[in-house]
N, C-alpha and C positions, 0 to 999 in steps of 0.2 A: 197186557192190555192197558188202553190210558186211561181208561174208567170213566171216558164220556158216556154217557146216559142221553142217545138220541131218540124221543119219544116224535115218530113221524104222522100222527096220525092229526090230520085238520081238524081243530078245536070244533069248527060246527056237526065233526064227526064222532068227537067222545061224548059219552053219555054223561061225565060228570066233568069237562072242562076245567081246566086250570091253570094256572100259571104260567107251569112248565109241559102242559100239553102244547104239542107242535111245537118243538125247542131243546137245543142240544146243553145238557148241565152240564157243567164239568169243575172240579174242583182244582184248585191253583196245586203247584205243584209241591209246595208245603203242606197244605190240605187248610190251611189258614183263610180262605176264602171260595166263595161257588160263583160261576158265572152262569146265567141264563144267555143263552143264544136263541131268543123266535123267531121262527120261520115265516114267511109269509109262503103268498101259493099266486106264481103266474101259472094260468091256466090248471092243470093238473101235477104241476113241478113246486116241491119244495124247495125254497132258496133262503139266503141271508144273505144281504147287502156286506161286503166288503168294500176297503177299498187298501191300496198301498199308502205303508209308514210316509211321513212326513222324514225328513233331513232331521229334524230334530227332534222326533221318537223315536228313529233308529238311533241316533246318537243317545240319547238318553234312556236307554231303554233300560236298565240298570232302576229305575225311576219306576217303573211298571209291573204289575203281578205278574208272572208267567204262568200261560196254560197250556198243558199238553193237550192237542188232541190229536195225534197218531200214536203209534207206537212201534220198538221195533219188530216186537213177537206179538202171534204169529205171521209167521214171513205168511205176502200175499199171495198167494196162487189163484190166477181166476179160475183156473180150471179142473182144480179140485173137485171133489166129489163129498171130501170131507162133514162140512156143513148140511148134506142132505143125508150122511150117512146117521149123523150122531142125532137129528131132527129123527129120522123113522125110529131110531132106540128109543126115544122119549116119547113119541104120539101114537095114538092110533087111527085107522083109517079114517075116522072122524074129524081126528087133530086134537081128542084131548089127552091131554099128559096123562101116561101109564108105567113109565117108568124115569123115576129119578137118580135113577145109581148110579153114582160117581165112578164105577169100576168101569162100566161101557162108554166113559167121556175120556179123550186124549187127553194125556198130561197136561199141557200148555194151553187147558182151557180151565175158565174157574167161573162157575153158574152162582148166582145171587138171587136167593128166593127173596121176593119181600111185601107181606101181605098189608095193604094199602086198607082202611076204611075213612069210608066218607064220613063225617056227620053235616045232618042240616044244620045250615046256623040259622038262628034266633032272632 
C-alpha cells in the first residue's frame, strides 16, 4: 500500500475539524517529509485542483520531493468481493468493530490502529 491517508469526510461535517480533515497526507518517499493535499467540494464531489508539469519541472524534477500515491499491491479488482468480505469479519450489524484479528485479514493487507485525542486549547 503507498500509505496515503485519505480522510474524505467535509470539514463542516467532522466534529472536531482540522487541518488534515478533508485532505489526502502522504509522506515523501524517504519518509523525510508529509504533504497535505485539501480537498475542496463541487457540489457533493471531493476534488483537488491539478494541473500538468511545466517543461521545466519535468525536466527538473530530480529538484522536487517525490510522492507516491498509488501503489502496485494490492492489484485492483473492481469487482471483488474481497473488501466487503474482510469489513463483515470486523463489524457487526450495527457497524461497530467486533473483531480485530489479524488471522481473518488477507495477507497483503496491513490495518493501523491509531487512537487520536483532542484537547481544548487555551
Amino acid at each position: 500500500m503507498s500509505g496515503a491517508i485519505i480522510n474524505d469526510v467535509p470539514k463542516f461535517q467532522a466534529p472536531n475539524p482540522l487541518v488534515h480533515t478533508h485532505a489526502i497526507r502522504v509522506n515523501s518517499d524517504d519518509d523525510s517529509h508529509t504533504l497535505l493535499i485539501p480537498f475542496s467540494l463541487k457540489g457533493l464531489t471531493s476534488y483537488f485542483n491539478v494541473r500538468k508539469p511545466t517543461t521545466a519541472e519535468r525536466d527538473d524534477y530530480h529538484k522536487y520531493t517525490r510522492y507516491e500515491l498509488t501503489s502496485e499491491e494490492p492489484k485492483w479488482d473492481h469487482s471483488t468481493d474481497e473488501y466487503q468480505e474482510i469489513r463483515e469479519r470486523m463489524v457487526n450489524y450495527k457497524g461497530e468493530v467486533v473483531n480485530v484479528d489479524s488471522q481473518n485479514l488477507p495477507s497483503d493487507f496491513s490495518i493501523f490502529w491509531v487512537k487520536i485525542k483532542y484537547r481544548a486549547k487555551h
